[in-house]
C-alpha positions in Angstrom: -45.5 35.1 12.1 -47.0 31.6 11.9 -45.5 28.4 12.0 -45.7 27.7 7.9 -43.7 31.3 7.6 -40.9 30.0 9.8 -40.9 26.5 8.0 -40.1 28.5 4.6 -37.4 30.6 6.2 -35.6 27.3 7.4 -32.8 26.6 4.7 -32.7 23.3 2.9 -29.6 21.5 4.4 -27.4 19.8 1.6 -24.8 17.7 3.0 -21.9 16.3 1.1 -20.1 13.8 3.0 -16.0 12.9 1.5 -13.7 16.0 0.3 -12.3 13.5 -2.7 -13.0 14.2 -6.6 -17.0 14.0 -6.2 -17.4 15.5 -2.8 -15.7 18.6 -4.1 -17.4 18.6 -7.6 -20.5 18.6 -6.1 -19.9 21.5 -3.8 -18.2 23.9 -6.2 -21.4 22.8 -8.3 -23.6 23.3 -6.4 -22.4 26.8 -4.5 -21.9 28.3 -8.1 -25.9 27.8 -9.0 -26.3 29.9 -5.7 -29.9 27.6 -5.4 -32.3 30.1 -3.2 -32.5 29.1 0.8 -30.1 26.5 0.9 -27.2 25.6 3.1 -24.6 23.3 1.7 -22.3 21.2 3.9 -18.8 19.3 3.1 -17.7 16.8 5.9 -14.3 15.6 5.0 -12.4 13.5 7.0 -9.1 15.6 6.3 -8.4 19.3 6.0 -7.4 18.8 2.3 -8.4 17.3 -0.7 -5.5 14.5 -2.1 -5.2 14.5 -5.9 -4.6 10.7 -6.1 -3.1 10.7 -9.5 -0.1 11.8 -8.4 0.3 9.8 -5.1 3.2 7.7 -6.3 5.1 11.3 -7.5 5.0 12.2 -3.5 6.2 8.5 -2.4 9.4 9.3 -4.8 10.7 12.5 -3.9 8.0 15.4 -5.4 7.1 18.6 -3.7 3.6 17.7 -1.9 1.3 20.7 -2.7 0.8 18.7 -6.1 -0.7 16.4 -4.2 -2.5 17.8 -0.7 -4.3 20.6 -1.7 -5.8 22.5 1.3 -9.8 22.3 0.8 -10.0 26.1 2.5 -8.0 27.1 -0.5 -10.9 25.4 -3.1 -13.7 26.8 -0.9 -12.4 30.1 -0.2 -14.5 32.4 -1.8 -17.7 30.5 -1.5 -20.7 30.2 1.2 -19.6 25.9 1.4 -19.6 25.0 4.9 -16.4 23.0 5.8 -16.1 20.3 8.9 -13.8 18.0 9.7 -15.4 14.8 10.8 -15.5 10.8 10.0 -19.1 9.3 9.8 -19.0 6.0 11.8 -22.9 5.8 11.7 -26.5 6.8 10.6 -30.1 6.7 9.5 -31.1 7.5 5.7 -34.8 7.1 7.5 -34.1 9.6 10.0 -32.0 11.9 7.8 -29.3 11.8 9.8 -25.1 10.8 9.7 -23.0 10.6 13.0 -19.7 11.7 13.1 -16.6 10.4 14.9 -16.5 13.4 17.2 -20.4 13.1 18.5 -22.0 15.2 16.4 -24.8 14.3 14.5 -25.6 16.3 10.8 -29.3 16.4 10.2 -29.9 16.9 6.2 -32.5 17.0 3.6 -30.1 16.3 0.8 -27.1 13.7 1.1 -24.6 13.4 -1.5 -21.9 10.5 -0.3 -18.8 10.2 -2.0 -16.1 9.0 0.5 -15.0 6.9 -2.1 -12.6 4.1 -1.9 -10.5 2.2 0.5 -7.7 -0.5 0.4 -8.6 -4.4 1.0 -6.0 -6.9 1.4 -8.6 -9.7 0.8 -7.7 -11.3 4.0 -4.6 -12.3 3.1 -2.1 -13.0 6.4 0.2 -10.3 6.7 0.1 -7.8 4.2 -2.2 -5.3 6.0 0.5 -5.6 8.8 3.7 -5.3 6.6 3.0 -3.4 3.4 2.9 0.5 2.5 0.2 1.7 0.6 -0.4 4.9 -1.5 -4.4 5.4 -0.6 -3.7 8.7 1.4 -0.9 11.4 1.8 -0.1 10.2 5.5 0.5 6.6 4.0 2.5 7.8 0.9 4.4 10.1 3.0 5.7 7.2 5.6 6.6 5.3 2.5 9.1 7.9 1.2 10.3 8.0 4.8 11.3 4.3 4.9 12.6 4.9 1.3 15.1 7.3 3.1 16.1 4.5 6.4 16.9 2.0 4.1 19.9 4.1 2.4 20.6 5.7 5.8 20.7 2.2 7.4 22.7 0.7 5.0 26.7 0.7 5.6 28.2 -2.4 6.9 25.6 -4.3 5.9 26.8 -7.9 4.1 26.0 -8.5 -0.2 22.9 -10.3 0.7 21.6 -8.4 3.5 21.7 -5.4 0.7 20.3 -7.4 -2.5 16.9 -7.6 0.2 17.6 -4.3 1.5 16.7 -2.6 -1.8 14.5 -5.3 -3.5 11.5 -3.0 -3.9 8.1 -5.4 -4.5 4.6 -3.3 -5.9 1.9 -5.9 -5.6 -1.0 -4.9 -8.1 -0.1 -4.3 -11.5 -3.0 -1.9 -12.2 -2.8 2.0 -12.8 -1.2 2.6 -9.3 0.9 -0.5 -9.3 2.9 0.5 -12.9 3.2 4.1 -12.0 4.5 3.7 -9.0 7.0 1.2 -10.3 8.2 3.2 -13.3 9.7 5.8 -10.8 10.5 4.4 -7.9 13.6 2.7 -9.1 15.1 5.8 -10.6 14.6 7.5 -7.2 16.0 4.6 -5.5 19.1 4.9 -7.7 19.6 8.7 -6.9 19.0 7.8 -3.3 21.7 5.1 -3.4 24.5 8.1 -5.3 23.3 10.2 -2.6 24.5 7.3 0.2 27.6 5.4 -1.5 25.6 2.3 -2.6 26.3 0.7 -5.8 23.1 0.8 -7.6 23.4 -2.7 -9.0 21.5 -3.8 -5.6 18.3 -1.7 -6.9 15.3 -3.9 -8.2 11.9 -3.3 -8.5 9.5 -6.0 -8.9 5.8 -6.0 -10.1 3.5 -9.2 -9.3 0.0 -9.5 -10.7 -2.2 -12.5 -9.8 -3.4 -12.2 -13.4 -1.9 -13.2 -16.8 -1.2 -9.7 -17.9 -0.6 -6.1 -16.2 -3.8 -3.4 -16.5 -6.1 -6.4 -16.8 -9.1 -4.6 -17.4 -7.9 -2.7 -19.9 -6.7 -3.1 -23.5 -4.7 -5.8 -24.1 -2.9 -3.8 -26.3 -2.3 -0.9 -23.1 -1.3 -3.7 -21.6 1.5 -4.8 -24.1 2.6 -1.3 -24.6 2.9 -0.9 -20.4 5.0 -4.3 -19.8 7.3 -3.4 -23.1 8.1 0.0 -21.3 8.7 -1.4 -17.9 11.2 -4.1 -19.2 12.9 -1.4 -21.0 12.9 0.7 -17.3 14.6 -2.7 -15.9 11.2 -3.5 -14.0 11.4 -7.3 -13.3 7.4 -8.4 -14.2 6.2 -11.6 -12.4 2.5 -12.3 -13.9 -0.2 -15.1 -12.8 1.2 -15.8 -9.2 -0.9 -14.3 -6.8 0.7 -13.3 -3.0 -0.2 -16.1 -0.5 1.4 -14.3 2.8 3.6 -11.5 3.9 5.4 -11.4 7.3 8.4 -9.2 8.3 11.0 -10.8 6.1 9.2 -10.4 2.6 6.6 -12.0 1.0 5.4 -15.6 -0.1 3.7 -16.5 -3.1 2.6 -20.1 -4.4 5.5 -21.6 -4.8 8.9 -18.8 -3.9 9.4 -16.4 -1.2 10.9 -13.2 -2.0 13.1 -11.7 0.4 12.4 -7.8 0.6 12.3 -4.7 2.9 9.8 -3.1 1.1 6.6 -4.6 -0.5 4.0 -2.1 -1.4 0.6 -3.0 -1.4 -1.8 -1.5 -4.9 -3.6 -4.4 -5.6 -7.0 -3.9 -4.4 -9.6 -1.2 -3.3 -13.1 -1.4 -2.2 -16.4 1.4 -1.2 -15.8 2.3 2.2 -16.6 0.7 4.8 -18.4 3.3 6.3 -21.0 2.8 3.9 -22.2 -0.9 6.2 -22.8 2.0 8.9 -25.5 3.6 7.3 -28.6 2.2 8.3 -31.0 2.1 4.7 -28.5 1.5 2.3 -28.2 -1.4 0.1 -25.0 -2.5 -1.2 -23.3 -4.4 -3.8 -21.0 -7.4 -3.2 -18.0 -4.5 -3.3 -19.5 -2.2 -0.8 -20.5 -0.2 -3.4 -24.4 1.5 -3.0 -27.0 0.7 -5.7 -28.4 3.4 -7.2 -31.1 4.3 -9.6 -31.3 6.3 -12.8 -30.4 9.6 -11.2 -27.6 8.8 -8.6 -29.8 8.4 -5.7 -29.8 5.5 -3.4 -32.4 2.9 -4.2 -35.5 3.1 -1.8 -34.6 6.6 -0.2 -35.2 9.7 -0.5 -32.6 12.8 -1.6 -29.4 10.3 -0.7 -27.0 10.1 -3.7 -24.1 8.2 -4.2 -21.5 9.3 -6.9 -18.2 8.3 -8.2 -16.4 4.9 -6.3 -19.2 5.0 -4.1 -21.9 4.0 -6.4 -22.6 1.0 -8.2 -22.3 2.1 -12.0 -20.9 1.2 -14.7 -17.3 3.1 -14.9 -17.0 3.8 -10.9 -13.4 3.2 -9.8 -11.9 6.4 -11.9 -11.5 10.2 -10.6 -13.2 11.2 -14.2 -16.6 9.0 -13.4 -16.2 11.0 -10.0 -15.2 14.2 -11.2 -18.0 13.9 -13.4 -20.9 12.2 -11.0 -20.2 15.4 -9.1 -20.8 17.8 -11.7 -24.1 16.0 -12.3 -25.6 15.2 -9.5 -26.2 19.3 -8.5 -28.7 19.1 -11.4 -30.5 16.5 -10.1 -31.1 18.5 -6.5 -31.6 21.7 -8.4 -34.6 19.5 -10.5 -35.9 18.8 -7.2 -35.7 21.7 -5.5 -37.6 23.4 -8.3 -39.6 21.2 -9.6 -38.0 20.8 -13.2 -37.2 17.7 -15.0 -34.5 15.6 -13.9 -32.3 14.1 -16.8 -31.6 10.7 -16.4 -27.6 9.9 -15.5 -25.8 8.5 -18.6 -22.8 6.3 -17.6 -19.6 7.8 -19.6 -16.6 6.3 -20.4 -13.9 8.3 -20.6 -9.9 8.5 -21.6 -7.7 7.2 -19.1 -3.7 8.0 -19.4 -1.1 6.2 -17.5 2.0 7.6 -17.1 5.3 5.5 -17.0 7.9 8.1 -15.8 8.4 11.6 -16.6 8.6 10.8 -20.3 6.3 8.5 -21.5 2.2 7.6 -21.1 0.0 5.8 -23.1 -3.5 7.0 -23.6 -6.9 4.5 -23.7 -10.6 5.4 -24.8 -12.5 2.7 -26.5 -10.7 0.9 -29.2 -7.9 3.8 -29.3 -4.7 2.9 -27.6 -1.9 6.3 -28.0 1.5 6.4 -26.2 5.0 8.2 -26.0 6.1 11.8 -24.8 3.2 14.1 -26.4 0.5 11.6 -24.5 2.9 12.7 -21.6 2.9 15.7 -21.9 -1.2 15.5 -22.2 -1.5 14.2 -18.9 0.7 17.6 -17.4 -2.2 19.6 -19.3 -5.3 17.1 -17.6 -3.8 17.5 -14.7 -3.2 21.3 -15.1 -7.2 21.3 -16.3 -8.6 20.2 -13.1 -6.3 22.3 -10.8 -8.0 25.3 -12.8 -11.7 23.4 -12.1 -11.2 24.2 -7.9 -9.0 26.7 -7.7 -7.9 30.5 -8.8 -5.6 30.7 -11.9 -2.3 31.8 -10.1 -2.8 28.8 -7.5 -3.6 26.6 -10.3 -0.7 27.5 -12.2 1.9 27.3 -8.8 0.6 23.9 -8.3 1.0 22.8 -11.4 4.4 24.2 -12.9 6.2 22.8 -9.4 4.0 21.8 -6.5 5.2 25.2 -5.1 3.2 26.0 -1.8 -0.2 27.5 -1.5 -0.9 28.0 1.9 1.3 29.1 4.6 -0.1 25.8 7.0 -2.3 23.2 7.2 -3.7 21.5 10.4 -2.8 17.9 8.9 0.8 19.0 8.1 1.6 20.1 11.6 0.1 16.6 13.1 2.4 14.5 10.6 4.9 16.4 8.9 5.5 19.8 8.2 4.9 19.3 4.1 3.3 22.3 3.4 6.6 24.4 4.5 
C-alpha cells in the first residue's frame, strides 16, 4: 500500500473546543450528518454542559439537574469523542491547541466556542468579595453562603442583621434582574425556616446606567423596573460601584453595608482566546471572523456564538444557532459544495421575573405576564429535547429530577447529582 493510500485512510480530525451552547450544537450537528472519514472531538473543560439560563434558579434553592446536565448523557449514543481539558495555549499555524494537562490536540478543523467569562473591569475588590453565577461551582457556593447567613444569625444586634441580609446584584442586565426577582422570596423562606423576622430582607439592584436591560427596549426596560418595585426590589440606577472590600461596597458617593454583593455586571470572550497564537481579536476578546464563521487569515478555525465578533454574540440562541451552522460550513468543505454565507439573526429574548411573570422582546415587539412565562418553561423544555432523549428531556424539565446516577464534578464539589 503506498503512502497516498494511507493519507486517505487517515480521518479528518474535527475538534470542538468548549462543552457550552455552540460547542455542543456543533457536535450533535455534526455526528448526525455522519460526514465520511472523520473524527470529531469535544474538549470541555467540565464533565457537563451548564444551561445558564437557569443559573440564578440553582443559587435560590432549585434541584440542579436543571442546570448541570452530564455531557455523557448528550453524547451517549453518538461516535463524539469526549475529553476533559482546559486549553492554556496554541498555534492556528501549526494546527494545534495545548491543554492544561500536557496534551497537545492536533486538528484539521477547529470550531472554538468556550464562550464567555466574568470581568470586573479592574475595579478594587469585587473579584475578591463578590459571588458570581458564571458556572455551577460559583452558583452553588452562593446558595451555600445564602444558607450561613440564616444559620449564623441568632444573637446578632438590629444592625448587625439589616447588613446581614442586605442582598446587593450589581448588573442590572438579564442575569442581574432574574436573579433579583427570586432571591428575596428564597431569602424570606430561609429566614421562616431560621426565626428571623423577614422585615431585615432587602434586595438591591445597582446599574451604572440610567435604566435596567440597557441594551434593550426601553419599553422591556420599564416593564422590568415596574415588576421589581412591585417584588419590593430597591433599584439604584446611574451610580456605578467604585470599590468592594469585606464590609460591603462603595459607590460614588455612599457605601452600602452588605454581606452579600453579587457580581452580574460584566462578561467578556475568554481569555484563553490571547493564548492562541494566529488569532486576531476585538477590543472584547472576542475573534473576528469572516462571512462564514472562520477566523480571519486561517484556515478551518471557526469561532461561534460569544466567542465571535458578530452582530448578536452575547445570547445562548446566537450560540445555539452559530453551532447549528457552522457543521454546514465544514461539510461544504469537506465536499466541495457551496458554502452559504452566515446571516446574523436576531432572535426573541424572554426574561423571566419569578415563577409567574416574563416579558418577551424581538424587534419592536415587547410581550409580558404569566403566558410569556409559561413560554419560557416550553423554550426551555425545546432545547432539552435538541441534546437529549425524550424521557431525560422531559425529567429535566418537569423537576430537575436526576439523570445520571454520578458525575466526576459532583463528587469533587458537592454531591448535587444525588
Amino acid at each position: 500500500m503506498n503512502s497516498n493510500s494511507n493519507n486517505i485512510l487517515v480521518p479528518k480530525r474535527i475538534l470542538i473546543v468548549g462543552g457550552g451552547f455552540g460547542g455542543v450544537r456543533t457536535a450533535l450537528d455534526l455526528a448526525k450528518k455522519n460526514l465520511p472519514n472523520t473524527k470529531i472531538t469535544l474538549v470541555s473543560d467540565s464533565h457537563h454542559f451548564v444551561y445558564t439560563p437557569t443559573l440564578y434558579k440553582l443559587a435560590t434553592g432549585a434541584p440542579p439537574m436543571e442546570t448541570c446536565i452530564p455531557l455523557g448523557d448528550i453524547f451517549e449514543h453518538t461516535d463524539v469523542e469526549l475529553l476533559v481539558d482546559t486549553i492554556v495555549s496554541g498555534s492556528t499555524a501549526d494546527k494545534v491547541l495545548v491543554g492544561k494537562s500536557g496534551s497537545k490536540y492536533q486538528y484539521d478543523f477547529l470550531v472554538l466556542a468556550l464562550g464567555a467569562e466574568t470581568t470586573y473591569y479592574n475595579i478594587p475588590g469585587i473579584a475578591e468579595n463578590s459571588f458570581t453565577l458564571k458556572n455551577v461551582e460559583t452558583t452553588l457556593r452562593l446558595k451555600r453562603h445564602l444558607h450561613t447567613l440564616f444559620k449564623t444569625a441568632r444573637g446578632l444586634s438590629k444592625g448587625a442583621l439589616i447588613s446581614q441580609f442586605q442582598f446587593v446584584v450589581v448588573g442590572g442586565g438579564p442575569a442581574g434582574v432574574e436573579l433579583a426577582s427570586v432571591i428575596r422570596e428564597y431569602a424570606r423562606k430561609l429566614a421562616t425556616y431560621h426565626g428571623v423576622a423577614k422585615k431585615y430582607v432587602t434586595v438591591d439592584i445597582l446599574q451604572a446606567t440610567p435604566r435596567l436591560l440597557p441594551t434593550m427596549n426601553e419599553e422591556v426596560s420599564r416593564r422590568v423596573t415596574q415588576k421589581l418595585n412591585i417584588l419590593g426590589i430597591n433599584i439604584i440606577l446611574g451610580k456605578p460601584v467604585t470599590s468592594e472590600d469585606a464590609s460591603g461596597v462603595y459607590l460614588k458617593d455612599i457605601k452600602l453595608n452588605a454581606k452579600t454583593i453579587v457580581w452580574t455586571a460584566g462578561v467578556r470572550a475568554s481569555h484563553a482566546y490571547g493564548t492562541i497564537i494566529g488569532l486576531s481579536l476585538d477590543k472584547g476578546g472576542r475573534i473576528l471572523v469572516d462571512e462564514h464563521l472562520q477566523a480571519i487569515n486561517t484556515q478551518n478555525v471557526f469561532a461561534i456564538g460569544d466567542s465571535a465578533s458578530t452582530p448578536h454574540a452575547g445570547t445562548a440562541q446566537t450560540a445555539n444557532y452559530d453551532g447549528a451552522y457552522v457543521p454546514h460550513i465544514i461539510e461544504s468543505i469537506i465536499t466541495h459544495t457551496t458554502m452559504m454565507e452566515y446571516q446574523p439573526r436576531e432572535t426573541p429574548y424572554v426574561v423571566p421575573l419569578g415563577k409567574h411573570w416574563a416579558v418577551l422582546t424581538y424587534k419592536d415587539i415587547v410581550l409580558s405576564g404569566r403566558i410569556i412565562r409559561w413560554l419560557r418553561e416550553l423554550i426551555d423544555l425545546r432545547f432539552f429535547l435538541s441534546i437529549l432523549p425524550a424521557q431525560k428531556a422531559f425529567t429535566i424539565w418537569r423537576n430537575g429530577g436526576k439523570i445520571c446516577e454520578s458525575c466526576p464534578d459532583c463528587e469533587k464539589k458537592e454531591n448535587y447529582c444525588n
